[in-house]
Backbone as XML, in Angstrom:
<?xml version="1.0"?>
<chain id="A" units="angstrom">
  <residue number="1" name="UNK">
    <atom name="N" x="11.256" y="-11.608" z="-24.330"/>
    <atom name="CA" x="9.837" y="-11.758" z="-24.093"/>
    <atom name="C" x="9.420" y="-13.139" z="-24.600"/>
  </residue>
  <residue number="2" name="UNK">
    <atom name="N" x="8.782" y="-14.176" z="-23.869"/>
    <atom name="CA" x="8.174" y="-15.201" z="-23.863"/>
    <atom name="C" x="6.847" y="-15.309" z="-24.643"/>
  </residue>
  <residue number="3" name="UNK">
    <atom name="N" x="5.616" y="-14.357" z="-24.487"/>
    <atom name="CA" x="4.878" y="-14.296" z="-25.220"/>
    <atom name="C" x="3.506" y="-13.581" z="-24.343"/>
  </residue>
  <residue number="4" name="UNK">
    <atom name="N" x="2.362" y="-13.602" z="-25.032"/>
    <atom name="CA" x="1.764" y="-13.412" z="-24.400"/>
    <atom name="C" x="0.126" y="-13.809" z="-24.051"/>
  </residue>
  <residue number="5" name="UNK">
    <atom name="N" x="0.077" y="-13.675" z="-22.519"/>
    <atom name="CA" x="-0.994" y="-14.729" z="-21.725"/>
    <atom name="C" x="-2.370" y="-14.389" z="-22.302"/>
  </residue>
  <residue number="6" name="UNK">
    <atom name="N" x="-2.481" y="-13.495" z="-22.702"/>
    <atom name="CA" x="-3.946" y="-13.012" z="-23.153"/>
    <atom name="C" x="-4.383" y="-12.265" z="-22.276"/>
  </residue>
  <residue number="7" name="UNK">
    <atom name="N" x="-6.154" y="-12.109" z="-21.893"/>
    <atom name="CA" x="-6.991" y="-11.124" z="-21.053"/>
    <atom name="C" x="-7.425" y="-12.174" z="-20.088"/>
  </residue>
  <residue number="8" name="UNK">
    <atom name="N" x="-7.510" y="-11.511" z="-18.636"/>
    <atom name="CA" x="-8.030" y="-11.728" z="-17.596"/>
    <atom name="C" x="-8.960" y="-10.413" z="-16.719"/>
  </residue>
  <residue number="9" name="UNK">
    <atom name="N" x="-10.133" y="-10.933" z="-16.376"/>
    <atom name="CA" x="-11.550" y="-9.741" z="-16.272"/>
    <atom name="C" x="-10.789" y="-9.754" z="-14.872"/>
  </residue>
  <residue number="10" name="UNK">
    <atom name="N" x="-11.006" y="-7.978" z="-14.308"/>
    <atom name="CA" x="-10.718" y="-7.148" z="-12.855"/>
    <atom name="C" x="-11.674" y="-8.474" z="-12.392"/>
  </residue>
  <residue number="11" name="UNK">
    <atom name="N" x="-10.848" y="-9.200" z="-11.270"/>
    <atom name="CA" x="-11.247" y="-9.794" z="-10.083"/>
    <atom name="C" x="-11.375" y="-11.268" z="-10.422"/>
  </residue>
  <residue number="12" name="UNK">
    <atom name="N" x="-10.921" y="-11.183" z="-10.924"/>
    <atom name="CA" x="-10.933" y="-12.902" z="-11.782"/>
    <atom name="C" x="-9.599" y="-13.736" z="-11.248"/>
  </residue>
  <residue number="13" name="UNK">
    <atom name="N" x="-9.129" y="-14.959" z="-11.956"/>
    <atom name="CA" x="-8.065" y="-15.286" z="-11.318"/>
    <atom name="C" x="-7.289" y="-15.661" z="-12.814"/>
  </residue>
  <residue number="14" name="UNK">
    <atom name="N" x="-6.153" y="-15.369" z="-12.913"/>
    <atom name="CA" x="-5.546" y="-15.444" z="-14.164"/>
    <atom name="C" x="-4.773" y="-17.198" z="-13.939"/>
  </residue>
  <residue number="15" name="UNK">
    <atom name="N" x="-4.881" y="-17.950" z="-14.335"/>
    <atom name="CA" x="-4.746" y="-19.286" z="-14.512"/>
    <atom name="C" x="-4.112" y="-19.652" z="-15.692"/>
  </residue>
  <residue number="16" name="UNK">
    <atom name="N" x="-2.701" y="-19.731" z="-15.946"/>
    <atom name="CA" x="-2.110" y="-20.380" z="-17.182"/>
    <atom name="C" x="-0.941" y="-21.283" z="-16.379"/>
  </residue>
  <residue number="17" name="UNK">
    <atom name="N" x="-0.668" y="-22.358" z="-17.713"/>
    <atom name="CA" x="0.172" y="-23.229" z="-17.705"/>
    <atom name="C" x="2.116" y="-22.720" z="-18.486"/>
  </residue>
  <residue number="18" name="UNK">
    <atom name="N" x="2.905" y="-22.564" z="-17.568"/>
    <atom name="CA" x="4.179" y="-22.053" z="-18.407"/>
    <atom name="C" x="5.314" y="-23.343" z="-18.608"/>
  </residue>
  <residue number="19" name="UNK">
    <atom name="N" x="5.834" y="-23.315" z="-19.297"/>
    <atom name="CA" x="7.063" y="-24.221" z="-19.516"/>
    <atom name="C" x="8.020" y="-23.802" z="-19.255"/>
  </residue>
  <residue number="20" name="UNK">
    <atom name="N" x="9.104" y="-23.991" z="-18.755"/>
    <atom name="CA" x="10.124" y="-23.772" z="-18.173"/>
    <atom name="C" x="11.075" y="-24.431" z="-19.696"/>
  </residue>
  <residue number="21" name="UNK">
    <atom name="N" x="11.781" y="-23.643" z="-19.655"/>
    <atom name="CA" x="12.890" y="-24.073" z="-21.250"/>
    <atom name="C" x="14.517" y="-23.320" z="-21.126"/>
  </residue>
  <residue number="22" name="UNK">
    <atom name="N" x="14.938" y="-24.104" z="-20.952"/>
    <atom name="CA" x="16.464" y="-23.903" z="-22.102"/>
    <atom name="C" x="16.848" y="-24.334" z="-23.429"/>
  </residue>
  <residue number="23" name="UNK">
    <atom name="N" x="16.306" y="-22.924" z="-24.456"/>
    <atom name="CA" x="16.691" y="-22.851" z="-25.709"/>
    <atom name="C" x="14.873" y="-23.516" z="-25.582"/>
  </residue>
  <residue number="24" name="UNK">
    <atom name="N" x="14.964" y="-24.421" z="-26.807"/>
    <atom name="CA" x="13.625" y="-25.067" z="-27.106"/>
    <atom name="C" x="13.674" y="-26.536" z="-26.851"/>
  </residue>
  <residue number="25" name="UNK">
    <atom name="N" x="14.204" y="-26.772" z="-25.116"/>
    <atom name="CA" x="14.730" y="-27.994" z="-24.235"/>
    <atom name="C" x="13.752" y="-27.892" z="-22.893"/>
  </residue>
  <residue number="26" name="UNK">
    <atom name="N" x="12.928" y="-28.408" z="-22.783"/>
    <atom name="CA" x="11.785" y="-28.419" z="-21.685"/>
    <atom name="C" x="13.217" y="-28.616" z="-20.533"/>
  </residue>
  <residue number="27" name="UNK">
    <atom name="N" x="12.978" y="-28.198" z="-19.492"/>
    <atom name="CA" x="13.948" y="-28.311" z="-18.186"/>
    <atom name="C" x="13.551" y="-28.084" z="-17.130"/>
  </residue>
  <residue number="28" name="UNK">
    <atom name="N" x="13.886" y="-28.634" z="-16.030"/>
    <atom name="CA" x="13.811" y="-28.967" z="-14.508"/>
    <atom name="C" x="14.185" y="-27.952" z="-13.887"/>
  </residue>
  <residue number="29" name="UNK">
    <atom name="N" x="13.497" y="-27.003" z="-12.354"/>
    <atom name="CA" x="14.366" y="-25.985" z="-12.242"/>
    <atom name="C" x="15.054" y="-26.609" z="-10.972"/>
  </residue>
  <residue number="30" name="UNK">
    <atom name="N" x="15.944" y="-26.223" z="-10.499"/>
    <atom name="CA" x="16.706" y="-26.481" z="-9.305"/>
    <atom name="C" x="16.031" y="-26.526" z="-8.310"/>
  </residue>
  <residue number="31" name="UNK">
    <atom name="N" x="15.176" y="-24.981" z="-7.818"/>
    <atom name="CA" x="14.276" y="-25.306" z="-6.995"/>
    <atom name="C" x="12.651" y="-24.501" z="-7.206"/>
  </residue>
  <residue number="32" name="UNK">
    <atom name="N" x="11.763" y="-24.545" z="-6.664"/>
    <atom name="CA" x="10.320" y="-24.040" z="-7.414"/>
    <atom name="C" x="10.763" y="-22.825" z="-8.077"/>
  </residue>
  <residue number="33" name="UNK">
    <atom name="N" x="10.244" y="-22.510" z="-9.143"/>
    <atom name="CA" x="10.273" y="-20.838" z="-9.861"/>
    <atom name="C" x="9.401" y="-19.407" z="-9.270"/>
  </residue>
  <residue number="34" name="UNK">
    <atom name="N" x="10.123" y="-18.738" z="-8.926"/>
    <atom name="CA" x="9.372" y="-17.480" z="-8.735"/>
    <atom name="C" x="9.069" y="-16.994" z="-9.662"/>
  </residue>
  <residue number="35" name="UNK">
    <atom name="N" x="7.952" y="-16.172" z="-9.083"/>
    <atom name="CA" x="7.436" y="-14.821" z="-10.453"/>
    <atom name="C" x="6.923" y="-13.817" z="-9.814"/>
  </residue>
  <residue number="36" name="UNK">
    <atom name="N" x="7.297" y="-12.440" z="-10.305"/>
    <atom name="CA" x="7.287" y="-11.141" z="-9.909"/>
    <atom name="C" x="5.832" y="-10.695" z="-11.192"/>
  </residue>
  <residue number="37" name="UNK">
    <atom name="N" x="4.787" y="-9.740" z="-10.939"/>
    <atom name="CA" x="4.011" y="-9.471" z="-11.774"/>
    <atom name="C" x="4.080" y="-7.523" z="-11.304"/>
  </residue>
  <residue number="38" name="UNK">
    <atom name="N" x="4.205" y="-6.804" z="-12.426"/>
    <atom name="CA" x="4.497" y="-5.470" z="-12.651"/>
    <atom name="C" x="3.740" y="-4.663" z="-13.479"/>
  </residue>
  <residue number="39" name="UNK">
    <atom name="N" x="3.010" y="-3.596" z="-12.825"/>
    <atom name="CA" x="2.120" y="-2.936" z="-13.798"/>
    <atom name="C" x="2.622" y="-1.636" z="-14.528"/>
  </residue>
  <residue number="40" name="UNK">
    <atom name="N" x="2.682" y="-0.631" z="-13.991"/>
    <atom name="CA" x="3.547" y="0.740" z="-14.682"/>
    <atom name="C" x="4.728" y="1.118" z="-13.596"/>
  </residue>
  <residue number="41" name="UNK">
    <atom name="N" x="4.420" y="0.526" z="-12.510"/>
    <atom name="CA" x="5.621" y="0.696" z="-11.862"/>
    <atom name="C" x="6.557" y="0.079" z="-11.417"/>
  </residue>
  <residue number="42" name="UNK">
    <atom name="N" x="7.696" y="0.408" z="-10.293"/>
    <atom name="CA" x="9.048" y="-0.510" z="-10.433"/>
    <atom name="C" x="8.453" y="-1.632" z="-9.317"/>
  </residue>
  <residue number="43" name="UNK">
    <atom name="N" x="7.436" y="-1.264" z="-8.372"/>
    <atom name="CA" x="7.319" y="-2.466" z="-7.345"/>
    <atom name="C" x="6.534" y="-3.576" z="-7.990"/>
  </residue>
  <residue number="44" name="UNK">
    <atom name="N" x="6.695" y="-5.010" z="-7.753"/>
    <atom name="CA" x="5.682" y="-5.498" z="-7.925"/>
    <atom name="C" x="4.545" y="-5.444" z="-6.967"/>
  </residue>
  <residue number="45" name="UNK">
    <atom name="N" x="3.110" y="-5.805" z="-7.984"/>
    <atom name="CA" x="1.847" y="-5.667" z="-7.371"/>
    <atom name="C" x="1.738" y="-7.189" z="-6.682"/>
  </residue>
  <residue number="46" name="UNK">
    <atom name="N" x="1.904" y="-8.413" z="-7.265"/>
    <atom name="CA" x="2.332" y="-9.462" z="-6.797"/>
    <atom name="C" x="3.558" y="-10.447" z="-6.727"/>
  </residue>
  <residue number="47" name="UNK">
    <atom name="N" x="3.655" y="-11.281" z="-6.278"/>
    <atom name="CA" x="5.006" y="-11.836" z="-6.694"/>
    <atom name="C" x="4.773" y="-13.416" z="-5.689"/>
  </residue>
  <residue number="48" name="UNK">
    <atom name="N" x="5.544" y="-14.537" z="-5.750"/>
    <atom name="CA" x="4.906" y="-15.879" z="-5.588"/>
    <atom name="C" x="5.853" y="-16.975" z="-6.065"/>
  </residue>
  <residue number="49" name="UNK">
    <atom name="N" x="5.420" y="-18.078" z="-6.111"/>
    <atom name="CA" x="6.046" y="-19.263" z="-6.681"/>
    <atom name="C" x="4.926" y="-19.908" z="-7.452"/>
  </residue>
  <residue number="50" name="UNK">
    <atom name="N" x="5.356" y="-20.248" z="-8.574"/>
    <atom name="CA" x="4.621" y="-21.457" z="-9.294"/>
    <atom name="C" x="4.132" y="-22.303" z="-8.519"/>
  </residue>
  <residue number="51" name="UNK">
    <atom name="N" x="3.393" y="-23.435" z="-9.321"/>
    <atom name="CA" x="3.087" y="-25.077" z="-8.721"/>
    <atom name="C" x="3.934" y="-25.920" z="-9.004"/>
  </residue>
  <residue number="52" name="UNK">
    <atom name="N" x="3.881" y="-26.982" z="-8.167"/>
    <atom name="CA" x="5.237" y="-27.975" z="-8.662"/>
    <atom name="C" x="4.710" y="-28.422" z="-10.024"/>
  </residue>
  <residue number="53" name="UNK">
    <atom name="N" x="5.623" y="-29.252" z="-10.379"/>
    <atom name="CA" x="5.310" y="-29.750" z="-11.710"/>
    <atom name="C" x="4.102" y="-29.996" z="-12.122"/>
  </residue>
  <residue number="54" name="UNK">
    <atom name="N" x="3.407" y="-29.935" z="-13.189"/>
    <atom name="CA" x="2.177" y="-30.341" z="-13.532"/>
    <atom name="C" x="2.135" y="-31.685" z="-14.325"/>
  </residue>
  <residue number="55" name="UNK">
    <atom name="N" x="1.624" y="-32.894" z="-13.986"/>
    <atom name="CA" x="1.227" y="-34.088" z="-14.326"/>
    <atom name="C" x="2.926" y="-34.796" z="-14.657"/>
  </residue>
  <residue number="56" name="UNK">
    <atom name="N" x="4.387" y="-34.582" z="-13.828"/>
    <atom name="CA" x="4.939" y="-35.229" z="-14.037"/>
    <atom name="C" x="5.679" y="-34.705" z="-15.604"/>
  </residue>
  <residue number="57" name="UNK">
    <atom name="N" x="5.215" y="-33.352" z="-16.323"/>
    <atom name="CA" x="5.725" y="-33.065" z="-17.072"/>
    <atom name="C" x="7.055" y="-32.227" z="-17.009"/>
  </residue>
  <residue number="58" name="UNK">
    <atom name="N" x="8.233" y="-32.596" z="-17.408"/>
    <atom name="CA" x="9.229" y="-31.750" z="-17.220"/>
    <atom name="C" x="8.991" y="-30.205" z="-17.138"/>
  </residue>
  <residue number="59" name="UNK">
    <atom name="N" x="9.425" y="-29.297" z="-16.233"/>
    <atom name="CA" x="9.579" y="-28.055" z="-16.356"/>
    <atom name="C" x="8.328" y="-26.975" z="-16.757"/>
  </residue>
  <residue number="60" name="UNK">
    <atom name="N" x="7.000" y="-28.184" z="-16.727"/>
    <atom name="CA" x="5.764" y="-27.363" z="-17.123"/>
    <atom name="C" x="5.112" y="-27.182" z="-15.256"/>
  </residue>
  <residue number="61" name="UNK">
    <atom name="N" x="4.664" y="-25.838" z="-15.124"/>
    <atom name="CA" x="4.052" y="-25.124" z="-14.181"/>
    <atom name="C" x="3.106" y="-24.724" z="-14.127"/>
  </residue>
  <residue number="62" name="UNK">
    <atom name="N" x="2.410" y="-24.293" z="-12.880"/>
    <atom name="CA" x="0.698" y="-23.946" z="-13.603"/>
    <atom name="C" x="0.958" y="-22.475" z="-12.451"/>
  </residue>
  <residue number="63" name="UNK">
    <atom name="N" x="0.640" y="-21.037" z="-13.129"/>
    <atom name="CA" x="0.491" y="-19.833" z="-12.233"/>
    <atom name="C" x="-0.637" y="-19.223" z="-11.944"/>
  </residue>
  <residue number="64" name="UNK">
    <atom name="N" x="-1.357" y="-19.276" z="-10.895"/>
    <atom name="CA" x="-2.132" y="-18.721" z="-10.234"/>
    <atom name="C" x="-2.018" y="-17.777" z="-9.734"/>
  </residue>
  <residue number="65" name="UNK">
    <atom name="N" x="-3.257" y="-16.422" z="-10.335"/>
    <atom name="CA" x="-3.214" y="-15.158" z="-9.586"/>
    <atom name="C" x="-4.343" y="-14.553" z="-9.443"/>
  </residue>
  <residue number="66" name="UNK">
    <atom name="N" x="-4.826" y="-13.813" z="-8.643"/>
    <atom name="CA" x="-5.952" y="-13.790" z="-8.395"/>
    <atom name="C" x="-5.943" y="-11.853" z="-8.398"/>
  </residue>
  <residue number="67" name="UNK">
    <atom name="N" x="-6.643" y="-11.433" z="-9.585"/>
    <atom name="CA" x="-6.085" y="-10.367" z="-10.197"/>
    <atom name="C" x="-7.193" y="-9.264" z="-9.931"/>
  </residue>
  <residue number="68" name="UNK">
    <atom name="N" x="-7.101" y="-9.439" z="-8.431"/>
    <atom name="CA" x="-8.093" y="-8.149" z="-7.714"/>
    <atom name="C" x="-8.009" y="-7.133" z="-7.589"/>
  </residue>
  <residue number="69" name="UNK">
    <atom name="N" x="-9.002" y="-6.175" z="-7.048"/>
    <atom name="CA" x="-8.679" y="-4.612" z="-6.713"/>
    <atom name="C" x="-8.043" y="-4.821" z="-5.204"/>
  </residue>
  <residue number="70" name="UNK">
    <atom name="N" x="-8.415" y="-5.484" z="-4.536"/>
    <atom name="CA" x="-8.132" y="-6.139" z="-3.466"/>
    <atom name="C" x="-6.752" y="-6.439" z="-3.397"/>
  </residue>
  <residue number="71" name="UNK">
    <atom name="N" x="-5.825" y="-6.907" z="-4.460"/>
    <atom name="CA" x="-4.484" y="-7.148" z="-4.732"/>
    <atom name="C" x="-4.147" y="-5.991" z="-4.977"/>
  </residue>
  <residue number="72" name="UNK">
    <atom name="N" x="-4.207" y="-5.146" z="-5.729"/>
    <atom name="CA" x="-3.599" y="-3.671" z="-6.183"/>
    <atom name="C" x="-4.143" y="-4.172" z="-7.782"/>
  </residue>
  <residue number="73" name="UNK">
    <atom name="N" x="-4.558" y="-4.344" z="-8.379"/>
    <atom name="CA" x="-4.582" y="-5.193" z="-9.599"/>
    <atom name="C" x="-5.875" y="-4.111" z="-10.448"/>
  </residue>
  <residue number="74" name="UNK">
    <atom name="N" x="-5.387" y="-3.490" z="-11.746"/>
    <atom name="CA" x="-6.598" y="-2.495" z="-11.710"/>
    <atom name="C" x="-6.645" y="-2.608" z="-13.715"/>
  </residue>
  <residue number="75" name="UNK">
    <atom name="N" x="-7.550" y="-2.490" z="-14.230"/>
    <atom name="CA" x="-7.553" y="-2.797" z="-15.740"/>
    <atom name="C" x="-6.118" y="-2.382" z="-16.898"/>
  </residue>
  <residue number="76" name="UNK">
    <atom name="N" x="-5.439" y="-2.685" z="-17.316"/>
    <atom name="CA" x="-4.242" y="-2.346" z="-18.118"/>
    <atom name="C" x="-3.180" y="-3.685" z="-18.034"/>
  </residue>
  <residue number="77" name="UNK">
    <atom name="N" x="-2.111" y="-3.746" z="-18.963"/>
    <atom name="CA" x="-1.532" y="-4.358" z="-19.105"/>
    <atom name="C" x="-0.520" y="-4.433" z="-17.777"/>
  </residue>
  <residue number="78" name="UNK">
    <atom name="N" x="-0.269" y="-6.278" z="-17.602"/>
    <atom name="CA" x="1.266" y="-6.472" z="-16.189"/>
    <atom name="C" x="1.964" y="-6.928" z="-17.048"/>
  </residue>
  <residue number="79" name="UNK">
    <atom name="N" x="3.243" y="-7.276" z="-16.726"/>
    <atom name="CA" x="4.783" y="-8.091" z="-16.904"/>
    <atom name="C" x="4.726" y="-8.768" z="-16.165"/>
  </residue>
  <residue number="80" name="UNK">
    <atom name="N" x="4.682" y="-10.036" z="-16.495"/>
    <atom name="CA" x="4.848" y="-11.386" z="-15.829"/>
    <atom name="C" x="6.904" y="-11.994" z="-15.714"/>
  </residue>
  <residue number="81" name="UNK">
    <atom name="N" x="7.475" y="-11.478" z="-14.941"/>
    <atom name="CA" x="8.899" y="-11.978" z="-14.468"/>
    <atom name="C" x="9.153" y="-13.437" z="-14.077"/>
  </residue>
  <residue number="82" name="UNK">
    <atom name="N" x="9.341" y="-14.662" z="-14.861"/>
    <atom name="CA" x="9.311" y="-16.048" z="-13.622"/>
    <atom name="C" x="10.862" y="-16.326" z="-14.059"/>
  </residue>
  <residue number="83" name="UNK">
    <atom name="N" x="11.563" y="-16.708" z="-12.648"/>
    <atom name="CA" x="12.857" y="-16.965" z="-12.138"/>
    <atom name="C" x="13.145" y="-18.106" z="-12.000"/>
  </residue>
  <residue number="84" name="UNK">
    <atom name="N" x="14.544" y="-18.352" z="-12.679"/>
    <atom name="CA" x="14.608" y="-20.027" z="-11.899"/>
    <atom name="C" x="16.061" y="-20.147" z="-12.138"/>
  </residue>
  <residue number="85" name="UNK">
    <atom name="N" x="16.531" y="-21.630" z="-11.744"/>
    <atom name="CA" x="17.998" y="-21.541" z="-12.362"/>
    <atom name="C" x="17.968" y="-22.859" z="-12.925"/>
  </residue>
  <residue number="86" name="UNK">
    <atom name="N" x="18.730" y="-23.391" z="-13.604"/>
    <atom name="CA" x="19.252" y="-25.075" z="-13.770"/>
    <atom name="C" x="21.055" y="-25.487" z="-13.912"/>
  </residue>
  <residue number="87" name="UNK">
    <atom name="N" x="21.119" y="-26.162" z="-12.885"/>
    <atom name="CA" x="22.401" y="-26.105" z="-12.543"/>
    <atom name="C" x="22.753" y="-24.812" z="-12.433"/>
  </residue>
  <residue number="88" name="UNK">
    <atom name="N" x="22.240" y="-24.441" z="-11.342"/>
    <atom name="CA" x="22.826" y="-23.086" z="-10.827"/>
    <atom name="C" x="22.859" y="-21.900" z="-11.960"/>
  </residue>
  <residue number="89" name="UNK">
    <atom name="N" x="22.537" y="-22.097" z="-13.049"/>
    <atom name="CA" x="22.938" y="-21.256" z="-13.986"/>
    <atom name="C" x="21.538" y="-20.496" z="-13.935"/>
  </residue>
  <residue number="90" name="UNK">
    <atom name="N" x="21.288" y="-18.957" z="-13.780"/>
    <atom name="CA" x="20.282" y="-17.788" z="-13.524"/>
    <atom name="C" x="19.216" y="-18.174" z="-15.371"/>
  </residue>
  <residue number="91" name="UNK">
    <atom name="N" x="17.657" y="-17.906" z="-15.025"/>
    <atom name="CA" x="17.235" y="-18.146" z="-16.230"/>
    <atom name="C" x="15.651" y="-17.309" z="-15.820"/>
  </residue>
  <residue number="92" name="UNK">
    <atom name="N" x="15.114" y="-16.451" z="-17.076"/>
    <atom name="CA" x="14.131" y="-15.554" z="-16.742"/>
    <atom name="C" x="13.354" y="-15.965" z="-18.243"/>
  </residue>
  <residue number="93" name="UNK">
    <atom name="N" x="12.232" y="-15.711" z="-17.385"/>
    <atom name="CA" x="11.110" y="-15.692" z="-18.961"/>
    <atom name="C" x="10.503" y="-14.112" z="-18.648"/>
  </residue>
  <residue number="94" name="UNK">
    <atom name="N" x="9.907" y="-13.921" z="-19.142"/>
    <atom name="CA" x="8.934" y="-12.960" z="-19.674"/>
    <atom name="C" x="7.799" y="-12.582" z="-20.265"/>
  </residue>
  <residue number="95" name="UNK">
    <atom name="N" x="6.555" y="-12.336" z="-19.909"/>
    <atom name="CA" x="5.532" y="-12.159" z="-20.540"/>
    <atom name="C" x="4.665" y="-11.365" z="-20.319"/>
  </residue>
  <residue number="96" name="UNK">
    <atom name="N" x="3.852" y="-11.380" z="-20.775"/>
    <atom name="CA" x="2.596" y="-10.093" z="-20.529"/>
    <atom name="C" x="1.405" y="-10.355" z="-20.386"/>
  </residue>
  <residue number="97" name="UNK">
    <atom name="N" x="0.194" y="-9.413" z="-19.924"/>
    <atom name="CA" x="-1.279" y="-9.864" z="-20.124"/>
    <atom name="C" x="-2.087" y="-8.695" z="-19.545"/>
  </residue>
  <residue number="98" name="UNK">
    <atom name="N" x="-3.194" y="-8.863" z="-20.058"/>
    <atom name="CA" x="-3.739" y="-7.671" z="-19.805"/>
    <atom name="C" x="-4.873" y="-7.529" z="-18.614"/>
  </residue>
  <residue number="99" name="UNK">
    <atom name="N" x="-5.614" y="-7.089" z="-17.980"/>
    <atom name="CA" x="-6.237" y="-6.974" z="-17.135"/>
    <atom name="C" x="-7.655" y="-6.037" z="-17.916"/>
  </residue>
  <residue number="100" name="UNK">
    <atom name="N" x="-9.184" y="-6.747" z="-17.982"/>
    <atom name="CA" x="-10.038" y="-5.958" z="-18.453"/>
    <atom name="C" x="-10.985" y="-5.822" z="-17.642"/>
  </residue>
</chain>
């Protein structure tokens, strides 16, 4: 587990900045990062790609979600899944946040 994003209000858009890391080594991913978002069950409710880099900073991303009823998106805690590789090698973060 990576950490966690804080609260975002039903219908709002959840907006954070993530770093992409190997070990505590800012890093480049091979190609854009996915992310899967999961509430109590096994499907995700959303799922997507990051933004490319933000301002030229290594491996930092900005995730946009727009955390509607309209999405499936309903008050309680998600799992935030983001995917990537570097040099081919598989790499996952993890985090959480809540929905109020």
């Amino acid at each position: 587990m990576h950490g966690y994003l804080g609260f975002v209000a039903l219908d709002a858009t959840l907006t954070r900045h993530l770093q992409l890391a190997n070990g505590n080594t800012p890093v480049e991913a091979d190609d854009p990062p996915t992310f899967r978002i999961y509430g109590d069950g096994d499907t995700p409710v959303a799922s997507g790609t990051l933004s490319a880099e933000v301002d030229t900073q290594t491996g930092l991303h900005k995730l946009e979600q727009a955390c509607t009823t309209l999405n499936a998106f309903a008050r309680g805690t998600y799992s935030l899944r983001v995917a990537y590789a570097v040099s081919t090698v598989a790499k996952v973060q993890s985090y959480t946040f809540t929905v109020v």
